[in-house]
C-alpha positions, 0 to 999 in steps of 0.5 A, a space after each residue: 572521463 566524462 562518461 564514466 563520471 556520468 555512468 558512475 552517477 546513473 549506477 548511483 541512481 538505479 541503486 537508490 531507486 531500487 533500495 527506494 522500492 524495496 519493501 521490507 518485511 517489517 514495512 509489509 507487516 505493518 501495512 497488513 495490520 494498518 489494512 486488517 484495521 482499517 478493514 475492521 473500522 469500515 465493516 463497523 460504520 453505520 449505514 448513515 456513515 457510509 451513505 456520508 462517504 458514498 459507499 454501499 454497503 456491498 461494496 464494504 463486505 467485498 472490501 472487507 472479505 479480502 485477505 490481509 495481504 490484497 493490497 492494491 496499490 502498495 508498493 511490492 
């Protein structure tokens, strides 16, 4: 009886966690737009900006040029 209580409660477990990493299209939508502003704002910040928070400005045009959907990071 124990043990189908304890396998019960893993079963549980797994299942939150998987619904937990799922993403939704929804969810993957507005990250992409959050990414493509975000990008947006970083190509327009000055030189003195971007020398204020230790990015090259190299380092921005490679970040910029990156499609919407290179997300490192995000849960997939």
């Amino acid at each position: 009886m124990e043990c189908s209580v304890i396998c019960h409660h893993n079963a549980q477990r797994q299942q939150a966690e998987q619904r937990a990493n799922t993403v939704t299209w929804r969810e993957r939508l507005y990250r992409w737009r959050q990414l493509r502003r975000e990008r947006y704002a970083l190509r327009h910040l000055s030189d003195a900006m971007l020398k204020d928070i230790g990015i090259s400005r190299e380092a921005v045009q490679r970040e910029s040029h990156r499609p919407f959907w290179d997300d490192r990071g995000w849960r997939r």
